[in-house]
C-alpha positions as CSV (number, residue, x, y, z in Angstrom):
1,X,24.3,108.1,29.4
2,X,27.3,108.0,27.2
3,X,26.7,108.0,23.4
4,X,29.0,107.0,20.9
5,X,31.5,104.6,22.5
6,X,31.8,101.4,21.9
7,X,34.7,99.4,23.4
8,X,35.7,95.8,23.7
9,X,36.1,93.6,26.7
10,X,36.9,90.3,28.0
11,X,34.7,89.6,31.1
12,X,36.5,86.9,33.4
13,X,34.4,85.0,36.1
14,X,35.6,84.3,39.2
15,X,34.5,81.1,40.0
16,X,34.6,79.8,43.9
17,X,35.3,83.6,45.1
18,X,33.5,85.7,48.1
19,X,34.7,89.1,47.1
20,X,35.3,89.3,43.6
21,X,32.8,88.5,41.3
22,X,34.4,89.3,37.7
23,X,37.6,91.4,36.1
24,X,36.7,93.3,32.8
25,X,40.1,93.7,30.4
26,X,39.6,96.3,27.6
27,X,41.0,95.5,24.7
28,X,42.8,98.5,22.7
29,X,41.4,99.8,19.7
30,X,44.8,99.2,18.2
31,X,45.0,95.9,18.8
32,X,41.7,95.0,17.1
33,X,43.2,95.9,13.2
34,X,46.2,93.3,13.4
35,X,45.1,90.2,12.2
36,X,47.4,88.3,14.1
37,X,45.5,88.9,17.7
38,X,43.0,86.3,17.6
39,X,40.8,85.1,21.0
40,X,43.9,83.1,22.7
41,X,46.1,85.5,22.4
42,X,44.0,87.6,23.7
43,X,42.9,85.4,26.7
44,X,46.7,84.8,26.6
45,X,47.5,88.2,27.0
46,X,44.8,88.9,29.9
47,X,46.4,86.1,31.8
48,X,49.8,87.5,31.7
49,X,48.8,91.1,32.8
50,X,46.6,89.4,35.9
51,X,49.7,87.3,36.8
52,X,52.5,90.4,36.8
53,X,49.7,92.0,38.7
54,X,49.1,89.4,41.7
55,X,53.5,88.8,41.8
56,X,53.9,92.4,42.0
57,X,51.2,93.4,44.8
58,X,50.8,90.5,46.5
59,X,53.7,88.8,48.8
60,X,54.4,85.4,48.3
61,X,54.4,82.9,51.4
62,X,58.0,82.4,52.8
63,X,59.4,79.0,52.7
64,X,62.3,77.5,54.9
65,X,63.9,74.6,53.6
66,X,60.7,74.0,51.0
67,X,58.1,73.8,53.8
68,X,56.0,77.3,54.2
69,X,56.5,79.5,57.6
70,X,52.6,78.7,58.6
71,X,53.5,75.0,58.4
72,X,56.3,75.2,60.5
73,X,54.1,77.5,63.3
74,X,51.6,75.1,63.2
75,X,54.4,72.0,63.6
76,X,55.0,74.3,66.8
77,X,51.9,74.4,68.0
78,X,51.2,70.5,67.7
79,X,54.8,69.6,69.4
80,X,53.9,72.1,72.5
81,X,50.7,70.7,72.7
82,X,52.3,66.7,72.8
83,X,54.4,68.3,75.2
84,X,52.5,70.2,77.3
85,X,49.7,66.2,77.4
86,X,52.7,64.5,78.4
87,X,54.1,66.6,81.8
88,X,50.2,66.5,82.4
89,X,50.1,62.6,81.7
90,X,53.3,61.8,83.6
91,X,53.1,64.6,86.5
């Protein structure tokens, strides 16, 4: 048991999410003094750090002329599969 500490924390839910359940910020005790951080800058803040987080570990989906790479595989999949119906239908 830890005696003595006392931080402060923003818990954010994640809603609609099988793996994560929450993220916990902790705000610095030298943030807490100023009086110009107030609860959306803080939120503000907490959102910024998540998002330079996510764009720095996590790759972004390629796009070729604005259409992702996935769409474009399953475009090829659909058009071999018209393909491969019709030889069947006209064979």
């Amino acid at each position: 048991m830890v005696k003595g500490v006392s931080k402060r924390v923003i818990v954010v839910k994640a809603p609609l999410n099988n793996i994560f359940e929450e993220a916990i910020f902790v705000i610095k005790d030298s943030a807490l003094p100023q009086t110009s951080v107030n609860s959306e800058r803080i939120i503000h803040e907490a959102c910024m750090v998540a998002n330079a987080y996510v764009k720095k570990h996590c790759k972004a989906t390629k796009q070729v002329l604005g259409v992702s790479v996935s769409a474009f595989a399953a475009a090829g999949a659909a058009l071999t599969g018209i393909a491969w119906f019709l030889y069947v239908m006209v064979k």
